[in-house]
C-alpha positions in Angstrom: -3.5 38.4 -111.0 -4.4 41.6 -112.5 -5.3 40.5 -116.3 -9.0 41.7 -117.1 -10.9 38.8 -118.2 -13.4 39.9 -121.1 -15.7 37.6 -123.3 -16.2 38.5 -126.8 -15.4 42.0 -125.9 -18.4 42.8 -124.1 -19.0 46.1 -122.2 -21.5 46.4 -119.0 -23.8 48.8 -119.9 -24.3 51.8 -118.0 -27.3 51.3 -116.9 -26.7 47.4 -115.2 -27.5 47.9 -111.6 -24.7 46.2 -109.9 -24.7 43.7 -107.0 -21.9 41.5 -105.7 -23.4 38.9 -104.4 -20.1 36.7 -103.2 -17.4 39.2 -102.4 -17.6 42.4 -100.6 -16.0 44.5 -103.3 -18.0 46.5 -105.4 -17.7 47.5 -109.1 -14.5 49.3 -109.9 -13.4 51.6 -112.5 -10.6 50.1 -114.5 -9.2 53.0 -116.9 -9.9 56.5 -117.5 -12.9 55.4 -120.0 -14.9 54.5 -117.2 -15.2 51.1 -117.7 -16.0 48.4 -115.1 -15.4 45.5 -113.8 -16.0 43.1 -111.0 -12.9 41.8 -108.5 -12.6 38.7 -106.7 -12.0 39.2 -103.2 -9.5 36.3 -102.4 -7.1 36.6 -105.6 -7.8 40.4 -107.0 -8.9 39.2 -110.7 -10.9 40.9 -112.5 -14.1 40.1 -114.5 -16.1 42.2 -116.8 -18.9 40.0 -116.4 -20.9 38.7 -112.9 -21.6 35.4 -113.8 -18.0 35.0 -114.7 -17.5 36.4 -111.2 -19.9 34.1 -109.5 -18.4 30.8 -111.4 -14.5 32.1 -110.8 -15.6 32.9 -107.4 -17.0 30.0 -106.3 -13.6 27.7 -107.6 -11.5 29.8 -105.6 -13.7 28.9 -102.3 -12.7 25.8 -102.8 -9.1 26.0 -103.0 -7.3 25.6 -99.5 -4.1 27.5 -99.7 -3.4 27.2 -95.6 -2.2 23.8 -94.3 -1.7 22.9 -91.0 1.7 21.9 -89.8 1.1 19.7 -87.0 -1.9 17.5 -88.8 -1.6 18.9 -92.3 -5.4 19.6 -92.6 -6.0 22.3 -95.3 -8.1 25.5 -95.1 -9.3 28.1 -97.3 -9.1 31.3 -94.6 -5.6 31.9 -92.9 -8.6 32.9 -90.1 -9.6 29.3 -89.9 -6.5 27.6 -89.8 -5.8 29.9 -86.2 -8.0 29.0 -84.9 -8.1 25.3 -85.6 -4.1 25.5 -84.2 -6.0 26.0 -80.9 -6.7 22.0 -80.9 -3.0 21.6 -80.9 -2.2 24.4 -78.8 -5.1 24.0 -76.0 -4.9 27.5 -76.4 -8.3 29.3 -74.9 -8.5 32.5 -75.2 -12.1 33.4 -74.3 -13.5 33.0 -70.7 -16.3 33.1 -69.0 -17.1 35.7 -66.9 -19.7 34.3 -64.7 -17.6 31.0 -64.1 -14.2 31.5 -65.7 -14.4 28.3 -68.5 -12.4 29.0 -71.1 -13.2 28.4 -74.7 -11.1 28.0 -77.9 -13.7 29.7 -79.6 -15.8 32.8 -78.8 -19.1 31.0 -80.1 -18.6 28.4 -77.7 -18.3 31.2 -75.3 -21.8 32.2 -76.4 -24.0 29.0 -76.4 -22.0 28.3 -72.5 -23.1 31.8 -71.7 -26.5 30.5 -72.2 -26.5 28.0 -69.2 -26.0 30.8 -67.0 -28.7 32.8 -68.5 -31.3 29.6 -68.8 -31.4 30.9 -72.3 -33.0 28.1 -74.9 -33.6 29.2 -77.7 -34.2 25.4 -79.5 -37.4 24.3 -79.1 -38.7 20.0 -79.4 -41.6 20.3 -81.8 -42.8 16.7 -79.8 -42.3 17.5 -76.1 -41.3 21.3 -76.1 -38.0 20.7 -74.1 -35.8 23.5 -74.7 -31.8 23.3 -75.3 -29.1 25.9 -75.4 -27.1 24.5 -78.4 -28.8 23.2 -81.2 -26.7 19.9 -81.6 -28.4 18.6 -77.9 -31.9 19.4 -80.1 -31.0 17.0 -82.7 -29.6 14.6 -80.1 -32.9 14.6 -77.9 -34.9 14.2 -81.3 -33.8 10.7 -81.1 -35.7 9.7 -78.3 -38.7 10.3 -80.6 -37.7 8.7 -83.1 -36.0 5.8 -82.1 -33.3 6.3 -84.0 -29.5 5.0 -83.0 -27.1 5.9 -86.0 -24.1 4.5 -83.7 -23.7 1.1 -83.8 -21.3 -1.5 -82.0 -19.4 -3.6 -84.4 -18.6 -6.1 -81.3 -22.6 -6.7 -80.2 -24.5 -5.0 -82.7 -26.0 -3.1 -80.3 -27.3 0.2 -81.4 -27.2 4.4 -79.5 -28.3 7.5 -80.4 -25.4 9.4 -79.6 -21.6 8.4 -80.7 -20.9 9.4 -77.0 -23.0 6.7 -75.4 -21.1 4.0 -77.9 -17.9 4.8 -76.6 -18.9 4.5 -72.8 -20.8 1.5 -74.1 -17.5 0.0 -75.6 -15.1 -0.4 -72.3 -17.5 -3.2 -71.3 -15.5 -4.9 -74.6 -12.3 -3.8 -74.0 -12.5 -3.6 -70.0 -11.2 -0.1 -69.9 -11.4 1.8 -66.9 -9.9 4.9 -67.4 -11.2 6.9 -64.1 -9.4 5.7 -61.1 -9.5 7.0 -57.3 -7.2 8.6 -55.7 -7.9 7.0 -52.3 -8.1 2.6 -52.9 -7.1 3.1 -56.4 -10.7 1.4 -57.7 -11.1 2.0 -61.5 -14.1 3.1 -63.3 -15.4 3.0 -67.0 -17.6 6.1 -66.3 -16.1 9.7 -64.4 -20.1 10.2 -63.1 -19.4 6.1 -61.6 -16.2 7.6 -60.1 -17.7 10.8 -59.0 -20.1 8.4 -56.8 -18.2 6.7 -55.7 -16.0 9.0 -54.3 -18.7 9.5 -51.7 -18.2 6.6 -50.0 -15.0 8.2 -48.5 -16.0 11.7 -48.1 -19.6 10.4 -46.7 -21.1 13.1 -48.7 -24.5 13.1 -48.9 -26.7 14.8 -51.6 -29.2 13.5 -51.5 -32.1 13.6 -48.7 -35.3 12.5 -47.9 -38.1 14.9 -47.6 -40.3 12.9 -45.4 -38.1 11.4 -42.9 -34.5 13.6 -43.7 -32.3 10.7 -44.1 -29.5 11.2 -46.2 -27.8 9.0 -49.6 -25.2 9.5 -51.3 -26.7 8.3 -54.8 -29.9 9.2 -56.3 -30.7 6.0 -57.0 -30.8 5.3 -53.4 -33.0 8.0 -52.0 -35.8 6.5 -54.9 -35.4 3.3 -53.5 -35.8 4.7 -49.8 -38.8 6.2 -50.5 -40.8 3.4 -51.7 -40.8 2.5 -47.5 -42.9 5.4 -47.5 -45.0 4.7 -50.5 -44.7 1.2 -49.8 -44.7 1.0 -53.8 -43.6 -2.7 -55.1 -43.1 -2.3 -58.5 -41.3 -6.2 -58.9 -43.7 -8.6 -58.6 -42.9 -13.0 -58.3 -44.4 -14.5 -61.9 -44.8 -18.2 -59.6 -46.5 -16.3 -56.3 -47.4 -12.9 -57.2 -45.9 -11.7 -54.3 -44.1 -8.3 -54.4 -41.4 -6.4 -53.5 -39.9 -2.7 -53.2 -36.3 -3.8 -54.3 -35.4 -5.8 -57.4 -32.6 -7.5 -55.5 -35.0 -8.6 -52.9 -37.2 -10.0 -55.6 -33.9 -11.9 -57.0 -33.3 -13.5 -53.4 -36.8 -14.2 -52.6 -37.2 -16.4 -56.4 -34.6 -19.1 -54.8 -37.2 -20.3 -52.9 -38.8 -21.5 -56.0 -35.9 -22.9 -57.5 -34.0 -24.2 -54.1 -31.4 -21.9 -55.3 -28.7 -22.1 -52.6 -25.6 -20.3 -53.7 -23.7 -19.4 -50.6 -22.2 -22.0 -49.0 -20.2 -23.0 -45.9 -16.4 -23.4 -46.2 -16.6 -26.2 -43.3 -19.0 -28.8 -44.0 -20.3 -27.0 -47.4 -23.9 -26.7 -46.3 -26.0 -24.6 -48.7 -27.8 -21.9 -48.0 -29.9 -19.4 -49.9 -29.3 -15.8 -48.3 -26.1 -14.9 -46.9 -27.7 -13.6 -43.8 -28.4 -17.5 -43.3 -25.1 -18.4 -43.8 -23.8 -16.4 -41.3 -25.6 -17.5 -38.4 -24.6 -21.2 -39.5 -21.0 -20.1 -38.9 -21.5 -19.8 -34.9 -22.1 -23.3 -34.4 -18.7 -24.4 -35.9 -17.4 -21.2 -33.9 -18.6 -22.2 -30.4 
């Protein structure tokens, strides 16, 4: 639209110093008289006055012209709706050099770039832990503070991040989308998969510094070194005796309480460990 807006009639004086502030165009001459005006960037009108510029501006920001055909989401910048296409289109056009990801985006490009640089440029103000994208900042905050804006509707139970809800709700539904290749065993979790897959490659990552024995899970190796240690961090409430292992702790308590849940598929004798029970078996066997 070409039309020259004017209020009241009202000429910029020569001396105005002129400065667009929301669109790159500067002033422009409109006639041979040398009279000026200001032009919107994204439909071409033209306004004899800057606040009329700001105000006309501003409206046309938010008018989305560019729909998407596949999910019919609206944008104002033909630039943005490309690349949001790329969520359809799994289209990745940027990759890294180092490790050859590919990206959708070239500023994802840039904050993965960082984690082969170590570069951190977001600081805790609490701890001083550094993180390469911003986002992990705000998500780390929350240890601080508590807070856990993601809640289940099912048990109420609250997270800090939305991720750890959605892991959190296959215990609901039972869904266990990672299975393995090899017995076919499902898992809720790809990192629960992941170890588990070491039981059939016998992969071990993790070793022992003192005595070089090897585990497959992390978990394991801190539980190993106790032995060393000889740290018992679970402790009886009836005895006070302690123990390295929480499951020992759980099998030594049913001594107390006569517990006896294995039992003999013979004569149905009781016994509280398993180990037990399977020595009872060789006197039916010989």
């Amino acid at each position: 639209m070409e039309t020259i807006i004017k209020k009241n009639g009202a000429k910029l004086n020569n001396d105005l110093s002129v400065e667009v502030t929301d669109t790159d165009r500067n002033v422009k001459d409109s006639n041979e008289k040398n009279e000026k005006y200001f032009a919107c960037d994204i439909c071409d009108q033209k306004l004899d006055e800057k606040c009329l510029l700001k105000k006309h501006f501003h409206t046309q920001r938010k008018l989305k012209q560019y729909s998407c055909d596949v999910c019919h989401k609206v944008f104002s910048c033909k630039a943005n709706l490309y690349q949001h296409l790329r969520t359809h289109t799994n289209e990745k056009p940027y990759s890294c050099d180092i490790c050859h990801k590919r990206f959708s985006w070239k500023t994802s490009l840039k904050v993965h770039f960082r984690a082969h640089l170590n570069e951190k440029p977001h600081s805790c103000d609490v701890c001083h832990k550094g993180f390469s994208e911003k986002h992990h900042l705000i998500q780390h905050f929350r240890v601080h503070t508590n807070e856990k804006p993601f809640s289940c509707d099912l048990c109420q139970k609250g997270f800090s991040q939305k991720g750890h809800l959605n892991l959190h709700l296959r215990i609901h539904t039972n869904e266990k989308p990672f299975s393995c290749d090899l017995c076919h065993k499902s898992f809720s979790r790809k990192a629960d998969l992941n170890r588990h897959l070491r039981v059939h490659t016998n992969e071990k990552l993790f070793t022992c510094d003192l005595c070089h024995k090897g585990f497959s899970q992390k978990g394991h190796l801190n539980q190993h070194l106790r032995i060393h240690t000889n740290e018992k961090p679970f402790s009886c409430d009836v005895c006070h005796k302690s123990f390295s292992l929480k499951g020992y702790l759980n099998r030594h308590l049913r001594v107390h309480t006569n517990e006896k849940p294995f039992s003999c598929y013979v004569c149905h004798k009781g016994f509280s460990h398993s180990s037990n029970l399977s020595r009872h078996y060789r006197i039916h066997t010989n």
